[in-house]
Backbone bond lengths (Angstrom), bond angles and torsions (degrees), N, CA, C in turn:
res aa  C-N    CA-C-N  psi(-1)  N-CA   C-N-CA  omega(-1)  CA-C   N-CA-C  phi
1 X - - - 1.463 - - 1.522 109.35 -
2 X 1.269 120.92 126.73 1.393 130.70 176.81 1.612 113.15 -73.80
3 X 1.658 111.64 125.11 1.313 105.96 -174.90 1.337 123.20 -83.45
4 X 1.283 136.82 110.81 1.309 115.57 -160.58 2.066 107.60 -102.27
5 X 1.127 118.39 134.14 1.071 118.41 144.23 1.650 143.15 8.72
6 X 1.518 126.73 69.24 1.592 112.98 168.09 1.268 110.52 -101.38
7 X 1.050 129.61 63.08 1.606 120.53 145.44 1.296 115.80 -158.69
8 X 1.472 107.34 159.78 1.042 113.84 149.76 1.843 140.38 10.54
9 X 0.887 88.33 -68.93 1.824 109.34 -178.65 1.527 108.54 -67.67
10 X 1.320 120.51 -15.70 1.421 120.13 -141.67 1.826 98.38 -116.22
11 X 1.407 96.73 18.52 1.538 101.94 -176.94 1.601 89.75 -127.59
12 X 1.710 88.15 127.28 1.274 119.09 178.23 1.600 114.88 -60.62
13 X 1.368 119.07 -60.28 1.272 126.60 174.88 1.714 115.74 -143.59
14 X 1.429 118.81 130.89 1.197 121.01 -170.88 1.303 105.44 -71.19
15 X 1.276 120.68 172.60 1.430 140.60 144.32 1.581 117.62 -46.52
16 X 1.509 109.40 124.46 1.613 96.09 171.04 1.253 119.80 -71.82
17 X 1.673 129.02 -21.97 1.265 116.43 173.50 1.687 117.76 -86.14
18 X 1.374 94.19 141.84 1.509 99.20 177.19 1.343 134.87 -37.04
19 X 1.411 97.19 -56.45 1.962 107.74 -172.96 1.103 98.70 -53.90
20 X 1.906 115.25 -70.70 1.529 100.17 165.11 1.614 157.71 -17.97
21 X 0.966 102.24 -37.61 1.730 129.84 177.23 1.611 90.12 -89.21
22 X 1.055 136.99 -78.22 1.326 135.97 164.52 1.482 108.52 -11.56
23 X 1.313 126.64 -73.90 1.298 130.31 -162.15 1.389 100.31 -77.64
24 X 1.189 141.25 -24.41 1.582 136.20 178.29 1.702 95.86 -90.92
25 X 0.864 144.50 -8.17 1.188 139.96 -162.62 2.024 83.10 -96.03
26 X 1.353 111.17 -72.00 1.559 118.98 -145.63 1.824 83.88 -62.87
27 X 1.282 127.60 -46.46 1.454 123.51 165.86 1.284 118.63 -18.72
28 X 1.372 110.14 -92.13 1.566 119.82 162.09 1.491 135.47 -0.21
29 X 1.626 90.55 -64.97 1.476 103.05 -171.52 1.605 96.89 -82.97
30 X 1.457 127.87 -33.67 1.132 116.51 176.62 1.429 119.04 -41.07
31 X 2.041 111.92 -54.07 0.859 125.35 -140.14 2.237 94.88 -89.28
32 X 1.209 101.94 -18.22 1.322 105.34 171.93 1.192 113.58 -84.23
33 X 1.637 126.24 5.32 1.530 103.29 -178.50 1.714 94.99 -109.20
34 X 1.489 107.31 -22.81 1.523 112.57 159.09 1.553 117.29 173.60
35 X 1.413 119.42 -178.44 1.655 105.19 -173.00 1.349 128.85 -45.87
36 X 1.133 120.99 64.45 1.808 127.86 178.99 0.914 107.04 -63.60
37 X 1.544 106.10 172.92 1.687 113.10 174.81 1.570 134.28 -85.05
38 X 1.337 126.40 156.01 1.311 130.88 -162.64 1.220 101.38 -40.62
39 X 1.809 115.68 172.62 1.312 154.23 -157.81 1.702 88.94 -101.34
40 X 1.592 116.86 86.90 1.596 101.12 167.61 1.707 99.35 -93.97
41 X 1.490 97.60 125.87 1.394 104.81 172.48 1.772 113.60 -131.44
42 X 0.986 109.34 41.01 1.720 119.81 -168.46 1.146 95.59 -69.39
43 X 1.411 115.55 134.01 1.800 136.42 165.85 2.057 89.63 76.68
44 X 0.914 103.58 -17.15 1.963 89.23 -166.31 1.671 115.32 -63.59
45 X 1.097 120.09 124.07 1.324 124.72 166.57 1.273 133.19 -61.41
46 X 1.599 118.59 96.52 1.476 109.53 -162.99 1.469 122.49 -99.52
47 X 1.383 105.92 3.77 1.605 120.95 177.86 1.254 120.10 -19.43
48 X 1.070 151.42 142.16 1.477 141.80 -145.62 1.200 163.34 95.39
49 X 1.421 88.18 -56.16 1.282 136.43 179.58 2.128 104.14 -61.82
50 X 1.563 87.54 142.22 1.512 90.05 159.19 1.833 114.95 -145.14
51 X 1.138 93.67 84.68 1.604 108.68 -171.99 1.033 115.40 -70.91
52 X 1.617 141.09 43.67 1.389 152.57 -147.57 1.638 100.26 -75.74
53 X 1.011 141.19 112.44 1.377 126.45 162.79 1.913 121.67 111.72
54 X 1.436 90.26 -17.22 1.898 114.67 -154.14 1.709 80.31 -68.23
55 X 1.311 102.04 147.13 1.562 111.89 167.46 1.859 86.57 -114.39
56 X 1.874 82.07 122.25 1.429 102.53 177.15 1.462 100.95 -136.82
57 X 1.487 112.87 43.01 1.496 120.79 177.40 1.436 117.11 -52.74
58 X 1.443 156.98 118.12 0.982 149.36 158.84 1.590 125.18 110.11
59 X 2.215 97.48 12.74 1.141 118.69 -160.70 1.527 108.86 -65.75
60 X 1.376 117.16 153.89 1.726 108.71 177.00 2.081 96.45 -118.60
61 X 1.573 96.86 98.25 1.047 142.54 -176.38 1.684 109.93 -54.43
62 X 1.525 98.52 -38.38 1.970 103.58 -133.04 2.022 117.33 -69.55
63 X 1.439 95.70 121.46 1.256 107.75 -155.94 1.222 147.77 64.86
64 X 1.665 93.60 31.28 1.730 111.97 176.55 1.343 110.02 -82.37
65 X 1.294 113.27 173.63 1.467 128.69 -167.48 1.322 100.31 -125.06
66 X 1.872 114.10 99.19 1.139 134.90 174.38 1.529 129.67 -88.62
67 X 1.140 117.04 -17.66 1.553 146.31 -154.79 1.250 117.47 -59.06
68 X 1.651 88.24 99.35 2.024 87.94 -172.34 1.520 116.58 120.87
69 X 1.890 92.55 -39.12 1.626 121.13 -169.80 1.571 103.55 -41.06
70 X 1.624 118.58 112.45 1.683 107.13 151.06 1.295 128.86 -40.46
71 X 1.267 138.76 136.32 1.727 138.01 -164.48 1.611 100.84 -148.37
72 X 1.173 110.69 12.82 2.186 97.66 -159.37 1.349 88.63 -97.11
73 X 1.895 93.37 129.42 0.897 112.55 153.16 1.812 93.73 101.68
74 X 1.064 124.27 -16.79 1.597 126.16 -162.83 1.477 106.83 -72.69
75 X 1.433 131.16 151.35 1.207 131.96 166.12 1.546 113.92 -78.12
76 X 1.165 124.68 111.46 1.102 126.20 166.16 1.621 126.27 -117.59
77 X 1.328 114.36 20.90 1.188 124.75 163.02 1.424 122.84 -22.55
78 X 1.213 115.69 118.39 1.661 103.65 160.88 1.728 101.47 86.78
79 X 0.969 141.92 -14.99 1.284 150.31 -131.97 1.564 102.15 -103.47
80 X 1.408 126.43 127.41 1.375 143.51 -163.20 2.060 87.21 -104.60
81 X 2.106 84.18 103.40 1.756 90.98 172.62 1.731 103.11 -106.72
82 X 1.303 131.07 16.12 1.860 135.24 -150.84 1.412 91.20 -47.38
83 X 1.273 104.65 120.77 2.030 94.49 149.72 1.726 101.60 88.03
84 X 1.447 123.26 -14.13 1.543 129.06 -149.86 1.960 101.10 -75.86
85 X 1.117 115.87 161.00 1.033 116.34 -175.88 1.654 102.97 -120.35
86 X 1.424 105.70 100.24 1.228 114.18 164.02 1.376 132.15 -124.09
87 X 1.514 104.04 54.73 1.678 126.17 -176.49 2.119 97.73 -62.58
88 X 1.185 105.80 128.12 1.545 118.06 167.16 2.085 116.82 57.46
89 X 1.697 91.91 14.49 1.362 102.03 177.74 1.498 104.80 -60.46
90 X 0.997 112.69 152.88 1.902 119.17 157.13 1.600 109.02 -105.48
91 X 1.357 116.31 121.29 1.230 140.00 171.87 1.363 99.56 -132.42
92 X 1.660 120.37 54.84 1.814 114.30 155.52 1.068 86.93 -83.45
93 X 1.847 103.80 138.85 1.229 148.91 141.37 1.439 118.21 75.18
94 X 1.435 102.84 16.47 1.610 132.67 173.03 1.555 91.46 -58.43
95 X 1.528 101.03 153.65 1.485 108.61 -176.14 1.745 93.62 -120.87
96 X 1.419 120.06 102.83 1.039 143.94 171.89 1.507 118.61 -77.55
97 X 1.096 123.25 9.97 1.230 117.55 -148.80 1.697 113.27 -64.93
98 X 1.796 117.82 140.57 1.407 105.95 -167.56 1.770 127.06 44.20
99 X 1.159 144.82 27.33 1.174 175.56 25.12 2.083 85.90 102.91
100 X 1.404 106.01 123.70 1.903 101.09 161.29 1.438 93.78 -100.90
101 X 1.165 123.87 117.76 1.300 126.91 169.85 1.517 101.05 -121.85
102 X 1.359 134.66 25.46 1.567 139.36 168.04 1.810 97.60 -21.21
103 X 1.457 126.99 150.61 1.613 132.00 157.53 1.325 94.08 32.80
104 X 1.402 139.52 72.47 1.216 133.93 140.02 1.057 125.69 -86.81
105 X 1.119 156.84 142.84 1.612 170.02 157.85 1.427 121.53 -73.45
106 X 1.683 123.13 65.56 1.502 137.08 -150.58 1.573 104.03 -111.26
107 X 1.166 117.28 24.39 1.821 118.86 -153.09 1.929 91.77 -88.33
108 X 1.483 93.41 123.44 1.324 106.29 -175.27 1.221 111.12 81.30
109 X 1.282 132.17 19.40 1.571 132.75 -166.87 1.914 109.42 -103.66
110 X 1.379 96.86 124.34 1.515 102.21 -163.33 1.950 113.16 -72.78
111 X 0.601 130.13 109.06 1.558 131.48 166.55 1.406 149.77 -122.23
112 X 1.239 75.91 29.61 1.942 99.74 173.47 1.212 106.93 -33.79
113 X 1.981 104.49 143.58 1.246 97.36 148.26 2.008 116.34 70.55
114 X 1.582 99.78 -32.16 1.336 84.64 -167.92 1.568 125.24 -88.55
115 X 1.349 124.01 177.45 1.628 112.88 -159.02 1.731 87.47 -112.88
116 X 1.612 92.11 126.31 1.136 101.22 -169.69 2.083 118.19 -144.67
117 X 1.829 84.64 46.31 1.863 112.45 -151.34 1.812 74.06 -67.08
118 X 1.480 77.23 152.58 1.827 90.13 179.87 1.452 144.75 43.82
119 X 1.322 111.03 -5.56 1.322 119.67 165.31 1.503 128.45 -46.81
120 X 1.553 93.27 141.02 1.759 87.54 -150.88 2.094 91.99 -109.12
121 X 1.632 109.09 111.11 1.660 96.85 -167.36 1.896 85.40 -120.35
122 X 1.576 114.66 69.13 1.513 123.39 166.79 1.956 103.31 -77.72
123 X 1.500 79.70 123.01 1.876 108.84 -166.38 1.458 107.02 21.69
124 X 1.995 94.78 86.96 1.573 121.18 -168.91 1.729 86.59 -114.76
125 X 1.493 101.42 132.88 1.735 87.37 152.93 1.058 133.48 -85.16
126 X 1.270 129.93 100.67 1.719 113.25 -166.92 1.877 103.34 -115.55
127 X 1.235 120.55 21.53 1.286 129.47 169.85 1.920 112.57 -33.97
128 X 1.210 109.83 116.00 1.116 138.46 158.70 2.192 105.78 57.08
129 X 1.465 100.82 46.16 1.232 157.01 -162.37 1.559 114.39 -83.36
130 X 1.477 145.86 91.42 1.305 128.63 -149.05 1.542 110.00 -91.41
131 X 1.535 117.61 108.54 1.477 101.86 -175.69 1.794 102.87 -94.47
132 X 1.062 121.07 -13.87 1.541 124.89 -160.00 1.228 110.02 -20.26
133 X 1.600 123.07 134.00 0.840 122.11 -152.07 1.953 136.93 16.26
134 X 0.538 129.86 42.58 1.678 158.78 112.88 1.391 128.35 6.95
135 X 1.515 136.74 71.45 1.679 136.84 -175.50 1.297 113.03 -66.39
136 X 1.481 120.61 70.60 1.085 131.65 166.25 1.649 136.04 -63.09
137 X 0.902 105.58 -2.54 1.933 142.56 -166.98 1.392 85.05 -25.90
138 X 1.409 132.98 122.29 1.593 138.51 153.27 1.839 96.17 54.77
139 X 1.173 113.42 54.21 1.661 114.84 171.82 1.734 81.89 -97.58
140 X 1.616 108.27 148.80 1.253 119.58 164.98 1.877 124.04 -99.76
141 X 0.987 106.77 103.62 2.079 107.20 177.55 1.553 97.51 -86.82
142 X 1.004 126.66 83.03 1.550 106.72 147.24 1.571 119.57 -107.20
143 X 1.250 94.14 135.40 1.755 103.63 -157.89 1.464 130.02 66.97
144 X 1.332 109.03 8.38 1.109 114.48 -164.11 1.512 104.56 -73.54
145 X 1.444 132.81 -179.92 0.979 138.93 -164.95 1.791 102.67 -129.45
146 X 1.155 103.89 122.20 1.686 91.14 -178.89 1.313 101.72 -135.92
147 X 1.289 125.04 -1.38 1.552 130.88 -178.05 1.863 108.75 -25.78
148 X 1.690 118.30 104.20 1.455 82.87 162.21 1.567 90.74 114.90
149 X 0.987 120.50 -45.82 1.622 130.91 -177.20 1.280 109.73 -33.78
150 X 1.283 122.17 151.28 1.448 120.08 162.27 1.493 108.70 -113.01
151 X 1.299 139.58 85.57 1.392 154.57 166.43 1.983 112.37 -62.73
152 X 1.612 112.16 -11.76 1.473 93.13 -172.62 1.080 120.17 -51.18
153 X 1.706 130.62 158.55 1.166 127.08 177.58 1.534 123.33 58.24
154 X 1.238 116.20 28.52 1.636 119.22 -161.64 1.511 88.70 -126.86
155 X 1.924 107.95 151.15 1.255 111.20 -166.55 1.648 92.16 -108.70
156 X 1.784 116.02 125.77 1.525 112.15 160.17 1.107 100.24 -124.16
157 X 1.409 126.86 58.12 1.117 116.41 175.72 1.771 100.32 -72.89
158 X 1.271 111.73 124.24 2.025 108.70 148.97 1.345 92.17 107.39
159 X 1.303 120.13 -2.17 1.637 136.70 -172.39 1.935 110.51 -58.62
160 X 1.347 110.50 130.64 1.623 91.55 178.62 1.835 93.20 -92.00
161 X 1.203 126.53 -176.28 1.518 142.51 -168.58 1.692 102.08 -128.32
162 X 1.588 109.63 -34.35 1.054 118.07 -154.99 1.512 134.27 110.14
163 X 1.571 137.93 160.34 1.473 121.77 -175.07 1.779 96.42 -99.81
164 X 1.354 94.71 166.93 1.595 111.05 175.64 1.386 110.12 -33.36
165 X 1.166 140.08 -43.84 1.672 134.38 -163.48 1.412 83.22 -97.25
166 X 1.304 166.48 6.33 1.378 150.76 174.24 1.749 101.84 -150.61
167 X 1.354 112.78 75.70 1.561 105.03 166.92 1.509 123.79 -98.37
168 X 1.484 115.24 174.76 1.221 114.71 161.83 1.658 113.16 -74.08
169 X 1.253 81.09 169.06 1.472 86.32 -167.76 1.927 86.76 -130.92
170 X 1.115 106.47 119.30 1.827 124.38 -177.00 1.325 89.87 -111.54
171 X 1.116 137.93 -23.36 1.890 118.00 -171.86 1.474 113.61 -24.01
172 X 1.267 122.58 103.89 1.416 128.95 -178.91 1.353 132.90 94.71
173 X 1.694 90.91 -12.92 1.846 95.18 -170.85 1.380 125.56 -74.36
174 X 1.217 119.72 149.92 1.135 114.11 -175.44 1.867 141.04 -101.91
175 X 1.292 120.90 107.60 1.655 118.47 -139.68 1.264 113.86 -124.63
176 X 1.937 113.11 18.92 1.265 112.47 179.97 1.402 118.58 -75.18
177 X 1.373 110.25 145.32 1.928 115.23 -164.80 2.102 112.63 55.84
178 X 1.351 105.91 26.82 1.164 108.66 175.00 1.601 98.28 -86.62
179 X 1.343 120.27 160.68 1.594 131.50 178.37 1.643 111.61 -112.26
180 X 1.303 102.44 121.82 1.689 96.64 -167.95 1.389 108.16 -139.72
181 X 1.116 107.65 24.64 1.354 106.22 167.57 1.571 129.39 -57.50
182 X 1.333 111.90 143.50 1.411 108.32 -175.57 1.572 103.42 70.08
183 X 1.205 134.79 14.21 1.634 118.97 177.35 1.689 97.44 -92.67
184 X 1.487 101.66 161.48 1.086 107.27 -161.92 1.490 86.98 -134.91
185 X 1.343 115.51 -179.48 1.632 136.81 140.89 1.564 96.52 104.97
186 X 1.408 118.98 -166.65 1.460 147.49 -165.86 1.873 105.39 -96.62
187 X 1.158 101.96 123.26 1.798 97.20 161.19 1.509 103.28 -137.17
188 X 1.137 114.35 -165.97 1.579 139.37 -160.26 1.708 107.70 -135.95
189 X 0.875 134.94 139.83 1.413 130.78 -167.45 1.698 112.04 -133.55
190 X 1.085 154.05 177.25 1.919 96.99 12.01 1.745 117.61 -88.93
191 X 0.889 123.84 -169.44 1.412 119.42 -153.50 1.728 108.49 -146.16
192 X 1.043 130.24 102.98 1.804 111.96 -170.60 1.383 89.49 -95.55
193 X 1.462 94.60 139.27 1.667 116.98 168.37 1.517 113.97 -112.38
194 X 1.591 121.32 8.28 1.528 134.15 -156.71 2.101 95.87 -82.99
195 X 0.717 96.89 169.21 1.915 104.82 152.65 1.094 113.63 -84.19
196 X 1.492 115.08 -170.72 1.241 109.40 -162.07 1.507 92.18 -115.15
197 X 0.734 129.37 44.72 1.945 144.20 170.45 1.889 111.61 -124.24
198 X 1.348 98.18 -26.92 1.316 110.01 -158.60 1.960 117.64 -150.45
199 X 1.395 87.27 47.05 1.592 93.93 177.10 1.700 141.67 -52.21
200 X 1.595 121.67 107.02 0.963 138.01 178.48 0.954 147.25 -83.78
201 X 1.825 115.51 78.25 1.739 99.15 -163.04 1.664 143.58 -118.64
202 X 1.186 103.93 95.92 1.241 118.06 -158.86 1.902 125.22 -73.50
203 X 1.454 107.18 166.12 1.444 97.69 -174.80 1.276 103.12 -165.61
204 X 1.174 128.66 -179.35 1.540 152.98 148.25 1.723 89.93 85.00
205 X 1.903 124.08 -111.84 1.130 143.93 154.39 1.520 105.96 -21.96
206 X 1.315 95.73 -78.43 1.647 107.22 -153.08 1.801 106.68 -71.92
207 X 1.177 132.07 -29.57 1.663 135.24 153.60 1.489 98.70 -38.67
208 X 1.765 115.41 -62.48 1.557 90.98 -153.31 1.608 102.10 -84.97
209 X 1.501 126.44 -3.41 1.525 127.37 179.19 1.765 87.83 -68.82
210 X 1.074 121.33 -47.29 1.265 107.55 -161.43 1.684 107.78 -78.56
211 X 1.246 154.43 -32.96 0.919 165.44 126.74 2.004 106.64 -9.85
212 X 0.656 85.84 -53.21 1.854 99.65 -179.81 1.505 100.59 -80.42
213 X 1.271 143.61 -38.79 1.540 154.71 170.97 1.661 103.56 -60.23
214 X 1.525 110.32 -32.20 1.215 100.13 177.40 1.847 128.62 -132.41
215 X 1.660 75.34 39.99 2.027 100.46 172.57 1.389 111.52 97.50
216 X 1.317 123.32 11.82 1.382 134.38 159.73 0.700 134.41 -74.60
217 X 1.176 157.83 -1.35 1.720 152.10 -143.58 1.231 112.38 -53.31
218 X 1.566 118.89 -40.58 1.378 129.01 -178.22 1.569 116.02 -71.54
219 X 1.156 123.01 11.63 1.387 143.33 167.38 1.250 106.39 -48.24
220 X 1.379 138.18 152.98 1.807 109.68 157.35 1.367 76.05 -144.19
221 X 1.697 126.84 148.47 1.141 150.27 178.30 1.490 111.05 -94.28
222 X 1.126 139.46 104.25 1.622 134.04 -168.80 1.758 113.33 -111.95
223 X 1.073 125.63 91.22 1.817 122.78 178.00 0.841 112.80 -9.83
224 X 1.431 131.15 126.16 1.636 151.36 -172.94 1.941 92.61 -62.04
């Protein structure tokens, strides 16, 4: 179990805006004098910041300004991201688990490695987005945007895609040695499954043969 951080001291770099720093500050000390209540940081701008480690499990996120924000390794369990702006954030190996990230704005946003079972990212931008290796287990994309992604080695097993009027969109992403069993729903293609010596990018037929080859069937391939 990863120990995370309650106090004060244990934040690498604050937020340049005040309220922000304010509201992670009175958190903190709450949460160091004993189990206090969540991290409300709605609309707050946290740019700056490098919250490496902070258990901010159950944080209320919605439409904050994350962008850039250090996250590795942080608890974010449970944590309300709706609308949040986390363009080029790092969240390696952050424990996301079940996460509302509805219309998020994640483009270039690092997430290795991190556990991110059930998270629901309905029309999320996660364009060209690092999941590598990635516990995606039953995360829901509908409409989401994944163009560009790097998914190798990332688990979707049980994952929905979305229905025909709201698919993913894979244009470019990348899903070789990804696990997809049990995924279901509608995407958009093409999709390289090649290495990175020898790039492969497939679509229409051969996307959903391959999807079905590796416990998909319920895949459905929809013309870009």
């Amino acid at each position: 179990m990863i120990g995370y951080g309650k106090n004060r001291h244990s934040v690498t770099a604050w937020p340049v805006e005040a309220d922000a720093r304010s509201a992670l500050e009175k958190y903190l000390d709450a949460r160091s004098a004993s189990d206090g209540p969540d991290l409300v940081g709605d609309q707050y701008d946290f740019r700056g910041a490098d919250l490496t480690g902070l258990d901010l499990a159950g944080a209320y996120l919605f439409g904050a300004c994350l962008d850039g924000v250090r996250l590795v390794h942080a608890d974010l369990r449970g944590a309300t991201l709706i609308g949040a702006d986390l363009n080029r954030a790092n969240l390696s190996g952050a424990d996301l688990t079940k996460i509302e990230a509805s219309e998020i704005a994640a483009e270039g946003a690092a997430m290795r490695a991190a556990h991110l079972f059930a998270a629901e990212f309905d029309r999320a931008v996660l364009s060209d987005a690092d999941f590598r290796d990635a516990f995606l287990n039953s995360a829901v994309f509908l409409a989401a945007d994944l163009r560009r992604a790097d998914l190798r080695g990332a688990s979707l097993r049980y994952c929905g895609f979305g229905p025909d009027d709201g698919p993913a969109r894979l244009a470019g992403a990348r899903l070789a040695g990804s696990f997809v069993t049990g995924a279901r729903g509608h995407v958009v293609g093409p999709v390289d499954v090649g290495s990175d010596t020898e790039p492969d990018l497939i679509d229409g037929a051969a996307l959903a043969e391959w999807f079905a080859a590796n416990g998909a069937p319920d895949v459905t391939v929809l013309p870009g």
